[in-house]
VOGU-3710 file (C-alpha; in Angstrom, 3 decimals, decimal comma):
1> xxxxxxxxxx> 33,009/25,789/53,853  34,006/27,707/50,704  36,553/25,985/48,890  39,436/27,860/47,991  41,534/27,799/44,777  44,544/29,237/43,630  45,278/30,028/39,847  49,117/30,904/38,526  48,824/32,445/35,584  45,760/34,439/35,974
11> xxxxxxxxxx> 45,739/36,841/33,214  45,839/34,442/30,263  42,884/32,706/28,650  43,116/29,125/30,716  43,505/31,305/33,860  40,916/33,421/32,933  38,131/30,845/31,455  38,925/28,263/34,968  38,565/31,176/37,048  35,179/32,218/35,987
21> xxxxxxxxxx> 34,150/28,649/35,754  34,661/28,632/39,652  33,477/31,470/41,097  30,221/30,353/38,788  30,085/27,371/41,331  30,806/29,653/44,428  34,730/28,585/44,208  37,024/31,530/45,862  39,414/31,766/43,855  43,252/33,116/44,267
31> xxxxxxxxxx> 44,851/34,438/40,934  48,879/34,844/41,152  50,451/37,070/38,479  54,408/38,336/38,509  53,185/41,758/38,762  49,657/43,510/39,924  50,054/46,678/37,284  47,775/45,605/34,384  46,595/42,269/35,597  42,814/43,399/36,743
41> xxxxxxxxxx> 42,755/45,911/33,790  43,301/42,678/31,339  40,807/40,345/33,274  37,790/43,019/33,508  35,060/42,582/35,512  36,266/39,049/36,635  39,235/40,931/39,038  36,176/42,558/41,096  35,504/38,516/41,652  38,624/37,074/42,801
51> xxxxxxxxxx> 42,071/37,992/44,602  45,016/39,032/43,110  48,456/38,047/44,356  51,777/39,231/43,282  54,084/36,359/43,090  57,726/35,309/40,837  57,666/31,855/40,243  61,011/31,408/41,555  60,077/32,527/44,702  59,634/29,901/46,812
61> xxxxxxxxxx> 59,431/31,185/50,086  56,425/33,665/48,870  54,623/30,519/47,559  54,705/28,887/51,018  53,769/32,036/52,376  50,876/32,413/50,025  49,879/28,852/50,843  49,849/29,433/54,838  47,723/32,720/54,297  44,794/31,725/51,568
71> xxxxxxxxxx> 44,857/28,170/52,441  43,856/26,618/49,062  42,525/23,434/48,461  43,545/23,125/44,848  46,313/24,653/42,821  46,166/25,066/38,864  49,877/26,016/37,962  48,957/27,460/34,278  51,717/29,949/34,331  54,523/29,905/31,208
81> xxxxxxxxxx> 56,442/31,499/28,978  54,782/30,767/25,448  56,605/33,316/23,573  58,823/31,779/20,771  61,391/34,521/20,389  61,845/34,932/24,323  62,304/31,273/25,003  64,837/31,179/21,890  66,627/34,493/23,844  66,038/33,331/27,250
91> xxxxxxxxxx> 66,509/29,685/27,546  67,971/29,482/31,340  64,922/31,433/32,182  61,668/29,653/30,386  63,458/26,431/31,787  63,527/27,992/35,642  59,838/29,368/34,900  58,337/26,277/32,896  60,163/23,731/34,346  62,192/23,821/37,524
101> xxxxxxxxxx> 59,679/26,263/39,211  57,048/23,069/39,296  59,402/21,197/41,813  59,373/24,512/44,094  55,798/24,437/43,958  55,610/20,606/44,720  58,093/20,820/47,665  56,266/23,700/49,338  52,455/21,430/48,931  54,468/18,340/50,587
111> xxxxxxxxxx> 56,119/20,175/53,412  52,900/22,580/53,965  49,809/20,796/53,013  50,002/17,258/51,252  46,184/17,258/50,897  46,231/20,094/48,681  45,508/18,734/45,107  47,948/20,127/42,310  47,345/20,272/38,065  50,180/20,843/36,107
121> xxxxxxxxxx> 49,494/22,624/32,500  51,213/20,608/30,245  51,726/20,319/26,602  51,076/18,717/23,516  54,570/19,650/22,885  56,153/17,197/25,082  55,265/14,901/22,368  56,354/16,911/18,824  59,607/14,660/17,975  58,376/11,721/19,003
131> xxxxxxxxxx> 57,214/9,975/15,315  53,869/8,627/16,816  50,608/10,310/15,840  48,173/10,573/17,459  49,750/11,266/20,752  48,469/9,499/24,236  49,822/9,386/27,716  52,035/6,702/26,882  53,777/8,120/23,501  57,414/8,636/24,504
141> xxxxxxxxxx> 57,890/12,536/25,691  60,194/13,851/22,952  59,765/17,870/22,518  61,737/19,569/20,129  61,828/22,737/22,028  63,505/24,506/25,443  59,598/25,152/25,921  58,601/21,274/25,470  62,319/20,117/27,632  60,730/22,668/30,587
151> xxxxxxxxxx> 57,228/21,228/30,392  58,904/17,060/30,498  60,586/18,435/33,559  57,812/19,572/35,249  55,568/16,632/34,393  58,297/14,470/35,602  58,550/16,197/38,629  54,461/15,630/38,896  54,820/11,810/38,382  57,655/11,669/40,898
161> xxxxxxxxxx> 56,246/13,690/43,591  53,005/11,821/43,243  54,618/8,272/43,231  57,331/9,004/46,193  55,058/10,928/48,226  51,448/10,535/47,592  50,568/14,004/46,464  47,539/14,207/44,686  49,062/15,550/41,303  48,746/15,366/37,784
171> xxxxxxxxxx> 49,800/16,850/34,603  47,541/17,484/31,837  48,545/17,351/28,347  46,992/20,249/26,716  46,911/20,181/23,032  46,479/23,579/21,039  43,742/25,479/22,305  41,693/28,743/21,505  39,548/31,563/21,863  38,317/34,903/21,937
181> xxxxxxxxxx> 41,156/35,852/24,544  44,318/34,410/22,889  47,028/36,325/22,076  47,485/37,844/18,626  50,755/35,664/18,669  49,077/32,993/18,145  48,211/32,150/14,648  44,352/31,385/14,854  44,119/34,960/16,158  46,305/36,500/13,884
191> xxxxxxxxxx> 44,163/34,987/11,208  40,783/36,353/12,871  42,346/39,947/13,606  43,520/40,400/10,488  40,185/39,010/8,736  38,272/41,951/10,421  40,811/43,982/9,702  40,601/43,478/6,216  36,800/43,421/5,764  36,871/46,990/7,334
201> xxxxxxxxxx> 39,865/47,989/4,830  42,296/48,703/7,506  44,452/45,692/6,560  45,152/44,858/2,935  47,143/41,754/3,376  47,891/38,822/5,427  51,102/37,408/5,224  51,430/33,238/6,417  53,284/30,513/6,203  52,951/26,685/5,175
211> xxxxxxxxxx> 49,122/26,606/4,891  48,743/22,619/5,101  50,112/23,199/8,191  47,715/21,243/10,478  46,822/21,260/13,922  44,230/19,780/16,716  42,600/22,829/17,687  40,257/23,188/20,546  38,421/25,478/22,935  40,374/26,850/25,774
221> xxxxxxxxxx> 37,074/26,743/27,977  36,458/23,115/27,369  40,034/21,996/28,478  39,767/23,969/31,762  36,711/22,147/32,773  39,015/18,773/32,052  41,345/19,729/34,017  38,721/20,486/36,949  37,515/17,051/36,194  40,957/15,696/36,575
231> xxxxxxxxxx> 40,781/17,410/40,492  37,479/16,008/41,256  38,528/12,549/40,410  39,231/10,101/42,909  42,599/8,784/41,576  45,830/11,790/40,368  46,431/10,825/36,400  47,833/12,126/34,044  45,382/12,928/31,010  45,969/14,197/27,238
241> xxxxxxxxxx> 42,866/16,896/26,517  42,578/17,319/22,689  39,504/17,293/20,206  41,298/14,395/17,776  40,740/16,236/14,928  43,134/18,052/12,880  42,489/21,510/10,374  44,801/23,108/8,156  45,759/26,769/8,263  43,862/26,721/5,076
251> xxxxxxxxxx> 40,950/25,137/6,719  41,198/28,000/9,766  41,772/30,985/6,942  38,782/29,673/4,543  36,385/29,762/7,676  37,377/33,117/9,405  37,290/35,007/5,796  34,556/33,072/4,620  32,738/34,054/8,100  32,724/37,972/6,604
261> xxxxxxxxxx> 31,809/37,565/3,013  35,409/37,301/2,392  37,040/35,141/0,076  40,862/34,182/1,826  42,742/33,266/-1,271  42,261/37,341/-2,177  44,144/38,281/0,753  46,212/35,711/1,902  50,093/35,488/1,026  52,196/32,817/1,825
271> xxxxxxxxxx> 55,637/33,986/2,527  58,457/31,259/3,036  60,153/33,677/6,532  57,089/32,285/8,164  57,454/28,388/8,006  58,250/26,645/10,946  59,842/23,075/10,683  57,539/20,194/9,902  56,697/17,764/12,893  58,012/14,515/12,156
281> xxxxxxxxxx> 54,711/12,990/12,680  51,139/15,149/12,754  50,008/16,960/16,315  46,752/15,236/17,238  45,628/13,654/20,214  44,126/10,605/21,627  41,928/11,669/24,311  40,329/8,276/24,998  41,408/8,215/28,838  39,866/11,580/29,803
291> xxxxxxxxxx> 36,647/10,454/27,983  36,749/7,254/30,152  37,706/7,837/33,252  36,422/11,548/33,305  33,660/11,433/30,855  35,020/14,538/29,121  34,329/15,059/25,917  34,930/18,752/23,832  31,399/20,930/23,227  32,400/24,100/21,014
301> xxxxxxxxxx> 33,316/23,095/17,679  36,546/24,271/16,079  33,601/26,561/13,701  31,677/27,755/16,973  35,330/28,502/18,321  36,378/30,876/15,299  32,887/32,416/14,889  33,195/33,375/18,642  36,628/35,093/18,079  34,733/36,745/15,211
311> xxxxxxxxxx> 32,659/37,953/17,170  34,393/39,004/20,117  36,993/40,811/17,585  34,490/42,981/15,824  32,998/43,969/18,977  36,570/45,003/20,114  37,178/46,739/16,684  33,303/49,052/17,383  34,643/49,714/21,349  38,140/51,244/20,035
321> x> 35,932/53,111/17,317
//
C-alpha cells in the first residue's frame, strides 16, 4: 500500500524539498496551503505530483476532515509565520498560527488516528536567550521572540501529547537553513540576489548590517531528510538538526561575490538601521543525538549551498530576460 503523507506548509522550501524527496520514493503526498491561488504556480512542476488542499490552520474541524478523507500516515506540520515585521504587527496571530494551532492538530491525530506519526518544525530560536552555546535538546528553551514563545508552545504541546497519550510525535529543532528557494527576506538570499544583481550592473549597492554577525547555516534539503529519519525511527524524540559550524555575514558576502569575480568590500555597506540585537550567547548547534540515534549527518557544504543559489539565481535572472 502507498503510504500517504501530508505536508502543511507546502509552498516554502522545507515543504517543497520533503515533498519531492517523497514522491522520489513513491510517497503520495498531501500539501495543505491557506489558499490554492498561487500555490502550484510557486511549486512548478512538483504540483502536477502531489495534492493540494486548502486549509487555515485554525480550522480544526477541516483538519479532521482532511484526516478522515486522505488518510495519512505521517504529518510534517512546517507551516509558520517567519516574517519579522508581521509577527512584530500581529502577535495574537503568529502565536494562534505557530503555536496554539499545534495542539489543534495534536487533538484531532489522538481522537482520529493515534497511529498517525506527527513532526513538529521547530526552531533554533527556542533557544536564542538562553546563554548556552552550542544549543542541544536539553539547553533551557528561552526565545527572545513572539515567533520563538509560539514555537516553545508547540513543542511543549509535542512532548505532552506524546508523554500523556502515546502519540508518536516529535519536534525538531531546526537551526538556520538555506537554499536556492528561500525567500529574499532572508539574508543569505538577499546577499546572493543582490550579488548577481550587481555583477550584471542592475544593483550598485548592498546595504547590511553587523557583518560578524554569525550563524549555523545549513541546507534546507539535508534537514528534511532528518526529519524523515526522525519518522522512520522506532522511538518519537525530539532532535536539534544543525551543521555545528558557524560563518559570518562576512564569511557568506566574501563567498557569494567572490563566486562572480566580485570583490564584496566594493559593494557592500554596512548601515547601523539594519542591526539586529546580539544573542547573548552564539546560535550553533549540537547535533550529536540525530547523528547517533539517526545516523544523520549534513552533505552540502555551506560553499556547495551558496554556489547552488548562485546558480539557481542567474538562471532566474536569463528566464526573466
Amino acid at each position: 500500500m502507498t503510504q500517504t503523507t501530508l505536508i502543511t506548509g507546502i509552498t516554502g522550501q522545507d515543504g517543497f524539498y520533503l515533498a519531492s524527496e517523497l514522491i522520489a520514493d513513491g510517497v503520495r503526498v498531501i500539501g495543505t496551503t491557506r489558499k490554492l491561488d498561487g500555490a502550484a504556480k510557486k511549486l512548478g512542476e512538483l504540483a502536477r505530483q502531489i495534492e493540494l488542499a486548502a486549509w487555515d490552520l485554525v480550522d480544526q474541524n477541516r483538519f479532521a476532515e482532511l484526516l478522515k478523507e486522505y488518510k495519512p500516515t505521517r504529518i510534517y506540520n512546517l507551516a509558520a509565520f517567519t516574517s519579522g515585521e508581521f509577527m512584530d504587527k500581529n502577535p495574537e496571530r503568529v502565536t494562534d498560527i505557530n503555536g496554539v494551532a499545534v495542539l489543534r492538530m495534536l487533538e484531532v491525530v489522538r481522537s482520529t488516528d493515534p497511529a498517525v506519526r506527527f513532526c513538529q518544525a521547530s526552531s533554533s530560536e527556542v533557544f536564542a536567550a538562553s546563554g548556552v552555546s552550542p544549543q542541544d535538546e536539553d539547553t533551557p528553551r528561552i526565545p527572545r521572540s513572539i515567533y520563538g514563545a509560539a514555537k516553545v508552545y508547540a513543542d511543549t504541546v509535542v512532548r505532552l501529547y506524546r508523554e500523556k497519550y502515546g502519540l508518536f510525535a516529535c519536534s525538531a529543532f531546526l537551526f538556520n537553513h538555506e537554499s536556492p528557494r528561500r525567500d529574499e527576506g532572508f539574508v543569505t538570499q538577499k546577499i546572493v540576489r543582490a550579488a548577481v544583481r550587481i555583477k550584471r550592473s542592475r544593483q550598485l549597492k548592498l546595504p547590511l548590517g553587523n557583518l560578524t554577525a554569525a550563524r549555523d547555516w545549513g541546507f534546507a534539503g539535508d534537514f528534511t531528510r532528518a526529519m524523515q529519519l526522525m519518522l522512520a525511527s522506532d522511538v518519537p524524540r525530539d532532535y536539534v538538526i544543525a551543521t555545528g559550524q558557524t560563518h559570518t555575514v562576512e564569511e557568506l558576502c566574501e563567498l557569494a561575490f567572490g563566486l562572480l569575480g566580485l570583490d564584496f568590500r566594493n559593494h557592500v555597506e554596512v548601515d547601523a538601521r539594519h542591526y539586529r540585537a546580539d544573542e547573548p550567547a552564539p546560535i550553533v548547534g549540537n547535533a550529536k543525538r540525530a547523528r547517533t540515534d539517526l545516523g544523520w549527518s549534513p552533505q552540502v557544504s555551506f560553499s556547495d549551498m551558496i554556489a547552488m543559489m548562485i546558480e539557481q539565481t542567474i538562471a532566474m535572472e536569463q528566464a526573466a530576460l
